[in-house]
C-alpha positions in Angstrom: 53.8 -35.8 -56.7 53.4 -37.0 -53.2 56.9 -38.7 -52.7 58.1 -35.1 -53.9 55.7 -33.1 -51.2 56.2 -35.2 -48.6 59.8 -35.6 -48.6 59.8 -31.8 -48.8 57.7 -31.1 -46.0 59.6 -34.1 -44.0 62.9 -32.1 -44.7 61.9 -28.5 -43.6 63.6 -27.7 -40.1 60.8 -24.9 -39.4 57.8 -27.1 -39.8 59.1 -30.2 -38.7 59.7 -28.1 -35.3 56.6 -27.3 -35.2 54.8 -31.3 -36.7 57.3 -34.2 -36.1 58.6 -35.6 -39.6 56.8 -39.1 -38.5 53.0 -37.1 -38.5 53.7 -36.1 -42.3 52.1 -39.0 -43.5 51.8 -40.2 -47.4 48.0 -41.6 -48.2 46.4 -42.1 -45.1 46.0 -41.2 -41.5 44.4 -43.1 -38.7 41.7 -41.9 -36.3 43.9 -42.1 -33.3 46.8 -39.9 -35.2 48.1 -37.1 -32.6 47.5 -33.8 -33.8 49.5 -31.6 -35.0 49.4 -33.9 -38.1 49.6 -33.6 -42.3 48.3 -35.7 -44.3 50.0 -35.4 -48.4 47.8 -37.4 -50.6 47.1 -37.3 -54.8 43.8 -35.9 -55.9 44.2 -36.4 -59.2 47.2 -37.2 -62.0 47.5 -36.1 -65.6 50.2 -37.9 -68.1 50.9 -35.6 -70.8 50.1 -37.1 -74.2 52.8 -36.6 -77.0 52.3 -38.9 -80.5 55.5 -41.0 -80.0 55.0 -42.3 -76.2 58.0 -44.3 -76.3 60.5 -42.7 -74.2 61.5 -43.7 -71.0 60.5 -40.8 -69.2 57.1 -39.2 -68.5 55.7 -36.2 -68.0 53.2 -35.7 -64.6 51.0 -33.0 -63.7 49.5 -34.0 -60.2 46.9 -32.1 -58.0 48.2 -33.2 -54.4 46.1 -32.1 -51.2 47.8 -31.3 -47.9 45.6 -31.8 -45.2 46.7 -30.1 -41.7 45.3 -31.0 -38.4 45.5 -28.8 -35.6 45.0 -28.4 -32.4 44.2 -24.8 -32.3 42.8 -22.2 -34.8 45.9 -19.9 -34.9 48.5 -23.2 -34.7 46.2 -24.5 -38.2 47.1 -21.4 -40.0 50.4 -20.7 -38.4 51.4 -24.4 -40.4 50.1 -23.8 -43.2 52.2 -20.7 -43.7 55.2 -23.0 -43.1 53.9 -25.5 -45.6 53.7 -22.9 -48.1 57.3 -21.6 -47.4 58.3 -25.2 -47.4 57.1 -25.7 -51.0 58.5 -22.5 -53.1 57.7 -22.0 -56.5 60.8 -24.3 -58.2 62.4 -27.1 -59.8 65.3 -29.8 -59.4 66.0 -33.0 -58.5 63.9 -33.9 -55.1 63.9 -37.5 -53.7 65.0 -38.8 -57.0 62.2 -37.1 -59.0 63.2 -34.2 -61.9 60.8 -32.2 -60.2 59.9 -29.6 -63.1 57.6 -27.5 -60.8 55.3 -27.1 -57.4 52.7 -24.2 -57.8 49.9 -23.3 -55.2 46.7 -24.3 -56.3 43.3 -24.0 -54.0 43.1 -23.5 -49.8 40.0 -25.7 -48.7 37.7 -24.7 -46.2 38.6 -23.6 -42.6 36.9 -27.1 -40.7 36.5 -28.0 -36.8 35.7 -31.6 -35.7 33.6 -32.0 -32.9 34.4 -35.2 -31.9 38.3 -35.0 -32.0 38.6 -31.4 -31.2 40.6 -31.2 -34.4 40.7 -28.3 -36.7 41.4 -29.0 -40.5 42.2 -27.7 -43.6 43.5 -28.4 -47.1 45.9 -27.1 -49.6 46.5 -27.8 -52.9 49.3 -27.6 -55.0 50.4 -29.0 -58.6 53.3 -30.8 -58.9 54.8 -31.7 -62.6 57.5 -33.4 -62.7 59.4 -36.7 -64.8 58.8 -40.4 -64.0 
């Protein structure tokens, strides 16, 4: 689910003009990351369970969080617009994945950090898809 997020979010002219493809980071991001900056990591991961789990392919349900640093209060929410037109409700092949869906899920709080003068927030979307 990440691989598929991220390379969608890397790929999208409109946010990437607005956060540099090399600040949409898979799994972690370091203190001294410039902002503005997204974080894509998995929250959680379902396989689907069938009787005869011997085909090659596998069914995923994952809960991925975007997390979007900002340096302003309107430039937070003016991203996370973008990253919601940047993941429409569909399926196909993305980054080598049969990507069977990406559906909003839950917006997190609105968040400031004192010490890094960094406003945050998450989305959450769920990703199902074939491995």
């Amino acid at each position: 689910g990440v691989a598929i997020v991220r390379h969608l979010l890397a790929n999208n002219g409109a946010l990437t003009a607005v956060v540099p493809a090399a600040r949409i980071v898979a799994g972690f991001i370091g203190v001294d990351q410039d902002s503005p900056a997204i974080l894509v990591s998995q929250i959680s991961a379902v396989t689907r369970n069938i009787v005869a789990m011997n085909s090659s392919t596998v069914y995923m349900r994952d809960r991925v969080q975007i997390t979007i640093y900002a340096t302003t209060y309107p430039q937070l929410k003016s991203i996370s617009a973008l990253i919601t037109a940047a993941l429409p409700v569909s399926h196909g092949t993305v980054n080598g994945f049969a990507c069977e869906a990406i559906v909003p899920d839950q917006a997190g709080a609105d968040m400031f950090d004192d010490q890094s003068l960094t406003y945050e927030q998450t989305l959450d979307f769920m990703v199902s898809y074939n491995r």
